[in-house]
C-alpha positions in Angstrom: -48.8 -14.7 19.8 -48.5 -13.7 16.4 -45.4 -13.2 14.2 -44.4 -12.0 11.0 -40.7 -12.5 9.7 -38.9 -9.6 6.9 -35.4 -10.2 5.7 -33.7 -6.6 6.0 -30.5 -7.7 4.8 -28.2 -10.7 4.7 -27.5 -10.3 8.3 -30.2 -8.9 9.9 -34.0 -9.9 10.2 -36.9 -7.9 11.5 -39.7 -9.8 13.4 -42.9 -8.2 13.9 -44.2 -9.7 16.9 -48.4 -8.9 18.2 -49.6 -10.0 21.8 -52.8 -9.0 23.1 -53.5 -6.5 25.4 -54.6 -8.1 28.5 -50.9 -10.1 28.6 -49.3 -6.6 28.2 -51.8 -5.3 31.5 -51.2 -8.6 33.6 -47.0 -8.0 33.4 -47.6 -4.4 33.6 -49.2 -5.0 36.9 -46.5 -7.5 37.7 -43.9 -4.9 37.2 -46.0 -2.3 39.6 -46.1 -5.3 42.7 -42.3 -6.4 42.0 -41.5 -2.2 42.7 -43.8 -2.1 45.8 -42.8 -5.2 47.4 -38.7 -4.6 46.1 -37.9 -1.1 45.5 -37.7 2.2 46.9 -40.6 4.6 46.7 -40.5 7.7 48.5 -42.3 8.7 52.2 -43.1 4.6 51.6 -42.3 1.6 53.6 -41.2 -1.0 51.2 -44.1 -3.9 51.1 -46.7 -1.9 51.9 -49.9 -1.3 49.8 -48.6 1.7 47.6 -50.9 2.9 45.3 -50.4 2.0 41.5 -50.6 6.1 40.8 -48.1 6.9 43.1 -45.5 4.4 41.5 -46.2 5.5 38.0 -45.3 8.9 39.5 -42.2 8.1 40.9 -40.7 5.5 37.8 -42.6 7.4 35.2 -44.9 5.5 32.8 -42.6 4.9 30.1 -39.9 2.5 32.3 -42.9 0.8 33.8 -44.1 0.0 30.1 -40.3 -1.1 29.2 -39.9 -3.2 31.8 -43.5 -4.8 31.2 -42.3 -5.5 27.7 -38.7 -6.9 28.8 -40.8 -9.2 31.0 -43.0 -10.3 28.5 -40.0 -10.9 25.8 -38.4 -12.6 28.1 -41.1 -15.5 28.0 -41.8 -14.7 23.8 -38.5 -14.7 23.2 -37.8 -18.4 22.7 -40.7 -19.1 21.3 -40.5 -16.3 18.5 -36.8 -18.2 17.2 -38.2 -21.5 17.9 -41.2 -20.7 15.7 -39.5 -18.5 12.5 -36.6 -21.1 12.7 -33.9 -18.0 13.6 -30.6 -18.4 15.1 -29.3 -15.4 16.3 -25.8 -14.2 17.0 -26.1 -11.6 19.0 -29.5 -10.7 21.6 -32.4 -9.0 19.7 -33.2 -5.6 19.7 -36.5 -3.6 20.3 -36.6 -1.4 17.6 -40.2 0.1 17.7 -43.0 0.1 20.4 -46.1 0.4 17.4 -49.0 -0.4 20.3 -49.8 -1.8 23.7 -53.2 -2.7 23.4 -53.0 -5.0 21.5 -48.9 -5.0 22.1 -47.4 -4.9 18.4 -43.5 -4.7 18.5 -40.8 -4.9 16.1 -37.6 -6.8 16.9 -34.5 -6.9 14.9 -32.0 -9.8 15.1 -28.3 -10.2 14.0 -27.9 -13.7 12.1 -25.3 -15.1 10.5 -25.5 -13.6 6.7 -26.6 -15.2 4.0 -24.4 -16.0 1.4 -24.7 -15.6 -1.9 -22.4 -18.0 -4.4 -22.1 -17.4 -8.0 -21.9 -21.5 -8.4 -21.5 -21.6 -12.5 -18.5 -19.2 -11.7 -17.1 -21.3 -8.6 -16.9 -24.5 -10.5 -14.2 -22.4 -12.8 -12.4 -21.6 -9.0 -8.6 -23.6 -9.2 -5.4 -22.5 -7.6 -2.2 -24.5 -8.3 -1.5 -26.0 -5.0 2.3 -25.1 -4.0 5.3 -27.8 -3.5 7.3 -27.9 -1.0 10.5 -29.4 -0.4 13.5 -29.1 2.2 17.3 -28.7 1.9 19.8 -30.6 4.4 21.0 -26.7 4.4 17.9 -26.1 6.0 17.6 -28.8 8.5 21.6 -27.7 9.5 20.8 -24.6 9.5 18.0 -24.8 12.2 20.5 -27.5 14.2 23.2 -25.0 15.1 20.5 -22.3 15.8 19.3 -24.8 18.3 23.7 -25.2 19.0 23.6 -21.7 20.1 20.3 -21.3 22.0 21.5 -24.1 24.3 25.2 -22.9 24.3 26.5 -21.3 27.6 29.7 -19.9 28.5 32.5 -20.5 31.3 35.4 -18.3 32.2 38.3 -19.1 30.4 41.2 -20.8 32.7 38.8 -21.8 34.9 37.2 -25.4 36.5 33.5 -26.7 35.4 31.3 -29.2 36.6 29.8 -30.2 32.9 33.2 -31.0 31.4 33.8 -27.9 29.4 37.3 -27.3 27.9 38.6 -24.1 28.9 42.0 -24.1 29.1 43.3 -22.0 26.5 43.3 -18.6 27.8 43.5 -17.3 24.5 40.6 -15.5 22.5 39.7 -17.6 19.9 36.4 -17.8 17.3 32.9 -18.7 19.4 34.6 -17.1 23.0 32.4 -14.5 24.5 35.1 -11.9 25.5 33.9 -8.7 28.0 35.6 -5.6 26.4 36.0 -2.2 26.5 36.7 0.1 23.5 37.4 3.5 22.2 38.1 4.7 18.9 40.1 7.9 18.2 41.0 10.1 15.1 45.0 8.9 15.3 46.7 12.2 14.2 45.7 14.1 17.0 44.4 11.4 19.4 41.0 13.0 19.9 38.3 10.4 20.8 35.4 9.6 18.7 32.1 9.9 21.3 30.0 7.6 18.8 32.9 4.8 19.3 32.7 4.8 23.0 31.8 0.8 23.6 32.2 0.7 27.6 32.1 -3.6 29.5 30.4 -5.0 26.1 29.9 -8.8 26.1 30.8 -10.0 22.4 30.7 -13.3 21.2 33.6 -13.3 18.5 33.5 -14.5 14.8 29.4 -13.0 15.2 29.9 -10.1 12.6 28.2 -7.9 15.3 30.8 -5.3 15.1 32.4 -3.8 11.9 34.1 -5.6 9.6 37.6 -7.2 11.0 36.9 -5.7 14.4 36.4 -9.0 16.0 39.2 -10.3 14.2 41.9 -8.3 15.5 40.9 -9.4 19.1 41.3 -13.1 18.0 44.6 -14.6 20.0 44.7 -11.7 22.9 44.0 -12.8 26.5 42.5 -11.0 29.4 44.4 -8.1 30.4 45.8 -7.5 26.9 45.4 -4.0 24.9 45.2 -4.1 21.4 45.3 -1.8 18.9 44.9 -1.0 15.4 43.1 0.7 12.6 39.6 0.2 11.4 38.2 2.0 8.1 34.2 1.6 8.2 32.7 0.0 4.9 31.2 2.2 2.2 27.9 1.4 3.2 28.1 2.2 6.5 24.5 2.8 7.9 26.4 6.4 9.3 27.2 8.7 6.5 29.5 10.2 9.2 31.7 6.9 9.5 31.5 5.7 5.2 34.6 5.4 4.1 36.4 7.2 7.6 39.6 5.4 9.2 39.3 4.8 13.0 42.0 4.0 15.3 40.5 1.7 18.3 42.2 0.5 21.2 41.0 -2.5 22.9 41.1 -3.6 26.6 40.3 -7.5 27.2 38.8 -7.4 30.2 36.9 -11.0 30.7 37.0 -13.7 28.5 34.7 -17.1 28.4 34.5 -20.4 26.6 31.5 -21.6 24.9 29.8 -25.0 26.0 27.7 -26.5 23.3 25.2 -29.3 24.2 26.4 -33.1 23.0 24.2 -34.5 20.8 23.3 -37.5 22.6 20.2 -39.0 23.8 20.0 -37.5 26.8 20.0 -34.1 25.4 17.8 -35.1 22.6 15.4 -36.8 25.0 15.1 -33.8 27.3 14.6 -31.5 23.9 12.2 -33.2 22.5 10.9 -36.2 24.9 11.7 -38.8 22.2 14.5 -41.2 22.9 17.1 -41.2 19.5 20.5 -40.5 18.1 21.3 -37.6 16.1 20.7 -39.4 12.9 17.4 -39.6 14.3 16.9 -36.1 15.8 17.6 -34.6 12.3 14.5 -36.8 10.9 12.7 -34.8 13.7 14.0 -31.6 12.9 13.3 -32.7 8.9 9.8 -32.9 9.8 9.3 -30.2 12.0 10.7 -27.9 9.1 8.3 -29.6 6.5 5.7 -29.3 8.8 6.1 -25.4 9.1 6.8 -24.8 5.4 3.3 -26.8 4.6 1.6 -24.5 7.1 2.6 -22.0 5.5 2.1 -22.6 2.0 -1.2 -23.6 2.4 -2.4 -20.4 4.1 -0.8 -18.9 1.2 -2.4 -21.1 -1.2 -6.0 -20.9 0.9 -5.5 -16.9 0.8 -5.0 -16.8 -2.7 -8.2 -19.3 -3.3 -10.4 -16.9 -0.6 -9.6 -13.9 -2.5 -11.0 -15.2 -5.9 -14.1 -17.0 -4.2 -14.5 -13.8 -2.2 -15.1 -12.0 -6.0 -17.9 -14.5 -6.8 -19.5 -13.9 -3.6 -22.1 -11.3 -2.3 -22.9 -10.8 1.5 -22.6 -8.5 4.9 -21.1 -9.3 8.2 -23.0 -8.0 11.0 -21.5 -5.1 13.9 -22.3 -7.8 16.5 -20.5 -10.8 14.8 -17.4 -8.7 13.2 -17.3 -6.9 17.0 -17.2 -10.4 18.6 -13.9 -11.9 16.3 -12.3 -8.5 16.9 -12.6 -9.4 20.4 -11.2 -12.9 19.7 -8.0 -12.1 17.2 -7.6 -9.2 19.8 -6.9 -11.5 22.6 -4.5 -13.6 20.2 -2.8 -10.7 19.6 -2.3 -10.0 23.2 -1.6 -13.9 23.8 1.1 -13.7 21.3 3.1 -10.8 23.0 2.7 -12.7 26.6 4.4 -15.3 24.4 7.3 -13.1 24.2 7.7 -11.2 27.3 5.8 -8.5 26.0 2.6 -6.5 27.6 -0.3 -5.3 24.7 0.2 -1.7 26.8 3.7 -1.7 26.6 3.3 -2.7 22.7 0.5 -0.6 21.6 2.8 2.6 23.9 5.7 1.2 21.1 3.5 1.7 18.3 2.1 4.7 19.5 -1.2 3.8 18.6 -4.5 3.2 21.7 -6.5 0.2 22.1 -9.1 1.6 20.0 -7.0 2.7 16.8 -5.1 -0.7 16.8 -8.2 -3.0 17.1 -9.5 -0.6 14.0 -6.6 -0.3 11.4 -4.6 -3.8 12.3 -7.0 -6.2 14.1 -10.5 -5.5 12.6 -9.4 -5.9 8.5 -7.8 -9.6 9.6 -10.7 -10.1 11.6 -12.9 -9.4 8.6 -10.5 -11.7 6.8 -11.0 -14.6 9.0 -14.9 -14.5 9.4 -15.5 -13.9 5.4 -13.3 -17.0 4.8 -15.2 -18.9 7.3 -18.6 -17.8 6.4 -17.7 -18.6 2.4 -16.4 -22.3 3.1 -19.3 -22.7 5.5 -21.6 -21.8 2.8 -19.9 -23.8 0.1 -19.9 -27.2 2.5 -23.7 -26.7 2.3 -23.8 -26.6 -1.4 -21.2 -29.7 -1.9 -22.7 -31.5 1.2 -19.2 -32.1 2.6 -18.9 -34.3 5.5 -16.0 -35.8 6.8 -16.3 -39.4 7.6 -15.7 -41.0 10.8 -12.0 -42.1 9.6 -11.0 -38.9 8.3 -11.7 -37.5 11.9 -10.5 -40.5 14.0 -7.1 -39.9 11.8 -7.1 -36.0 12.5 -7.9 -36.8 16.2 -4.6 -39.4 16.5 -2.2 -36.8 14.9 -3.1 -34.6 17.6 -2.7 -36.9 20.1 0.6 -38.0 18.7 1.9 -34.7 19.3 1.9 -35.4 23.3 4.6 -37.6 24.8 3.0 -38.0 28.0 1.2 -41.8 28.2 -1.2 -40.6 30.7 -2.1 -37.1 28.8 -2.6 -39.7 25.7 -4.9 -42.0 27.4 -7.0 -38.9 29.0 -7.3 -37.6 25.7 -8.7 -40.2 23.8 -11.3 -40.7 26.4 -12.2 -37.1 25.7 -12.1 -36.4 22.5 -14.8 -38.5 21.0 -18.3 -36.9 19.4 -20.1 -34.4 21.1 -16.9 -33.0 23.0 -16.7 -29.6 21.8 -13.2 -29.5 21.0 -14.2 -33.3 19.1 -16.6 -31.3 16.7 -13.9 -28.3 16.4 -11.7 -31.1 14.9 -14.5 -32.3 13.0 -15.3 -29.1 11.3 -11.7 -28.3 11.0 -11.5 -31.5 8.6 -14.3 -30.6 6.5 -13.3 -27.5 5.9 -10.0 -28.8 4.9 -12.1 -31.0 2.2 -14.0 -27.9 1.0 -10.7 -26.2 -0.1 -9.0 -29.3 -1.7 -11.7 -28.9 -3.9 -10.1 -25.9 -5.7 -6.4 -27.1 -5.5 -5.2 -28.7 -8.9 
């Protein structure tokens, strides 16, 4: 076997490959016995001695020759990347048939591109690395947003197994109250169809409704009507209502208390699976915060540092690679819905938009994002010879352990993760990466 390597482009190499003839004639005649003792051939029993004429007749010459070819590439095949040192990313491709005897054919192959660096221009490369800082606002903030995702309601008057207070009766500030409304033009009592709010559950003191609405339902019990004049704010979202006095009247028809979780440890515990006191559960939700807000200001950061390395480099991403990370930030896409109770179909109906046209206007430009980024700090790791030392990634690997609570999950996983486990040398690039970029921070 001979072979003779081109570079066609930065992703894509052409290998001429030569074989002699006889090899091509000994799988052509394998090809001929695997159809007589396999396959159909008409007015013949399969197995028996069919003449090599009368297959050619029935497959046709040219599939016979293909599938003589596929049988020989399937042997050359390893041997041709083993020998011009080629990894590919995607199966090669036949893309000319020049001779059989001898048999001369020309493969092409996807790689991963080669990319070009202006390095005199990347040692100039520095983005200002953002601070961050947190607020006790913040950390309060996301507290009684936790308050009211754990809050639950009882109705008013009546008894509860958790303790809950509900013996006023009376609407007050938090309550969820069942009502239903109707507004009316007072001089001549004529109904307002927009203002029509039949059985709505409102939790009051939420600004859901117009200004002072809610308030006027503060003190009123179930069974009450209530009364009274509304006039909409100037900017109203309805040019119909800006400005425009309603007269509503109000039936109570349902009222209920709100229960809010007791921050003690037992609550804590089952929210987070650490054992504390509040004092300690805002250190938690202090971190958690810090830990979100330095997530996202380094992707900011690392975007705005990809962008300018991006204009000091040169290269192509191949159909096969870029169609592959589609694939993948696809499926995250669709992962992310499930997340929230949400079908891709149901979305991408939503959006008004087929599978096709999202994956080509929103999921292929991030895609393209993604891979460039990688492909640039792959390239620059090669050129500072970055390596992450064996500390760096043991400390990496015990954050992520840390993150379980679970002894057992723990102990499994540092069994696991050590090198050679895949996931071990995700980690592992993950961290050198990492080093790349805080190259360019100042």
């Amino acid at each position: 076997m001979q072979t003779t390597k081109k570079q066609v482009n930065s992703y894509l190499i052409e290998v001429t490959v030569k074989e002699s003839g006889v090899e091509f004639e000994k799988s052509k005649k394998q090809v001929l016995d695997d159809i007589r003792n396999e396959w159909k051939v008409k007015w013949f029993k399969q197995g028996s001695a069919i003449p090599d004429d009368i297959i050619t007749r029935e497959y046709g010459d040219a599939f016979i020759n293909n599938q003589a070819i596929d049988k020989i590439l399937d042997k050359l095949y390893p041997k041709i990347l083993k020998k011009e040192g080629i990894i590919p990313v995607a199966p090669g491709k036949i893309t000319e048939l020049k001779s059989t005897s001898p048999l001369e054919i020309i493969l092409e192959i996807e790689v991963l591109p080669e990319v070009q660096i202006d390095q005199e221009k990347m040692k100039k490369v520095k983005v200002t690395k953002s601070s961050v800082s947190i607020t006790d606002e913040e950390v309060t903030s996301e507290i009684k947003a936790i308050e009211k995702r754990f809050t639950h309601f009882h109705e008013a008057g009546s008894h509860t197994e958790d303790g809950a207070d509900t013996s006023n009766i009376c609407i007050e500030n938090g309550d969820r109250a069942t009502i239903d409304a109707q507004g009316y033009e007072k001089k001549w009592w004529d109904a307002i169809a927009e203002t029509r709010v039949p059985s709505y559950q409102l939790v009051i003191g939420s600004n859901t409704f117009i200004p002072w609405f809610e308030a006027e339902l503060v003190g009123t019990k179930v069974g009450d009507t209530v009364s009274f004049d509304i006039t909409f704010p100037a900017d109203y979202h309805s040019d119909l209502f800006k400005n425009k006095k309603v007269h509503f009247v109000v039936q109570i028809e349902k009222l209920e208390k709100p229960h809010t979780p007791t921050w003690d440890e037992t609550f804590i515990e089952w929210l987070r699976g650490v054992k504390t006191d509040f004092e300690g559960f805002k250190e938690i939700i202090k971190n958690e915060i810090l830990d979100k807000k330095n997530y996202e200001t380094r992707a900011k950061d690392e975007h705005e540092l990809l962008t300018k390395l991006l204009e000091i480099s040169s290269f192509e991403v191949g159909p096969h690679l870029l169609s592959h990370e589609v694939d993948k930030v696809y499926s995250e896409h669709k992962e992310n819905l499930q997340w929230q109770w949400y079908d891709m179909k149901d979305y991408l109906s939503h959006v008004k938009k087929s599978e096709e046209s999202y994956k080509e206007e929103i999921v292929q430009p991030e895609a393209e994002r993604r891979l460039k980024a990688e492909l640039i700090l792959r390239r620059i790791r090669e050129i500072m010879a970055i390596e992450p030392s064996d500390t760096e990634v043991h400390d990496e690997v015990t954050k992520i352990i840390a993150q379980y609570h679970s002894e057992d999950v723990k102990k499994r996983l540092l069994e696991k993760l050590v090198p050679g486990d895949t996931y071990y040398e995700e980690i592992k690039s993950r961290v050198a990466y990492r080093k790349v970029v805080d190259q360019f921070f100042a």
